[in-house]
Phi, psi and omega in degrees: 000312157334287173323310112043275199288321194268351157308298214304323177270344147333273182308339200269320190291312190260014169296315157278004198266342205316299175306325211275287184331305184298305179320290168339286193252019179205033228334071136232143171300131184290155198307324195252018158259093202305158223248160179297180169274131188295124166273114163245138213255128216234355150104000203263152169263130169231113180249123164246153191231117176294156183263157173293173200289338176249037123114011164247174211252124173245133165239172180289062187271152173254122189249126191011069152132296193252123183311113150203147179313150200169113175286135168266142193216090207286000172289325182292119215278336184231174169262169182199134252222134193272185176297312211296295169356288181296270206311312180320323195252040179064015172259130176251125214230141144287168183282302197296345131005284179291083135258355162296096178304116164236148177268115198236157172329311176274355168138204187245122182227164180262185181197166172289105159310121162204201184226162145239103223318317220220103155211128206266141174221102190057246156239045181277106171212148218223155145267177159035056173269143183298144145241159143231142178218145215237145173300148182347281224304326163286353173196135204278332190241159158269137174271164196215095200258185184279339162311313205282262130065294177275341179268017190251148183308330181194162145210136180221204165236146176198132166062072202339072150230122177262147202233130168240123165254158160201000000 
């Protein structure tokens, strides 16, 4: 009957420690202690882009290949792209190319129609995107337009940060 008595104060003894153990050696949690927050992979690619000191949002694009810099600009119906720009990323234009009247901030210049093969934003990557490219002197940056934009699941702002989803 001793024996008996000392499992039992045994077992009474070593009873609260069980959950600590089960955690310890084997990572489970007891049912009624919530589990951390679970990260579920939602299958979404996400690039935030912080906005700058003069209040616009630039991003890090990889264009076929090659790292540039890119205002995003949601006025814009397509991106667009200066020459120096296209040609660094392989698009090669004629002069007779430029028949398109485009209207810009600065006035009406002509442009180009073109594609871009390839384009990555963080791990945002997108094809066969629409362009135009416009001469040097006519546009100081490439924009990163609504051609790209639409093609992403969403985008919004928040807490001057912009967020692309896809």
């Amino acid at each position: 009957m001793t024996r008996f008595v000392v499992i039992f104060l045994f077992f009474m003894g070593i009873a609260p420690l069980v959950p600590f153990l089960m955690e310890y050696r084997l990572g489970v949690t007891a049912p009624d202690e919530p589990d951390e927050v679970a990260l579920v992979d939602t299958g979404e690619r996400i690039y935030r882009i912080a906005r700058n000191r003069q209040g616009h949002f630039v991003a890090d694009a990889n264009l076929n290949g090659r790292a540039v810099e890119m205002l995003v600009d949601t006025g814009a119906t397509v991106t667009v792209l200066p020459e120096s720009v296209a040609e660094d990323i392989g698009i090669f234009l004629q002069t007779s190319d430029y028949k398109y009247q485009i209207r810009t901030a600065n006035g009406t210049v002509r442009g180009a129609k073109a594609s871009i093969d390839r384009i990555r934003l963080g791990n945002i990557s997108l094809r066969d995107i629409d362009a135009l490219v416009l001469p040097d002197e006519s546009l100081g940056e490439p924009l990163l337009g609504m051609s790209v934009l639409n093609r992403l699941q969403r985008f919004d702002m928040s807490g001057g940060t912009l967020v692309l989803v896809q």
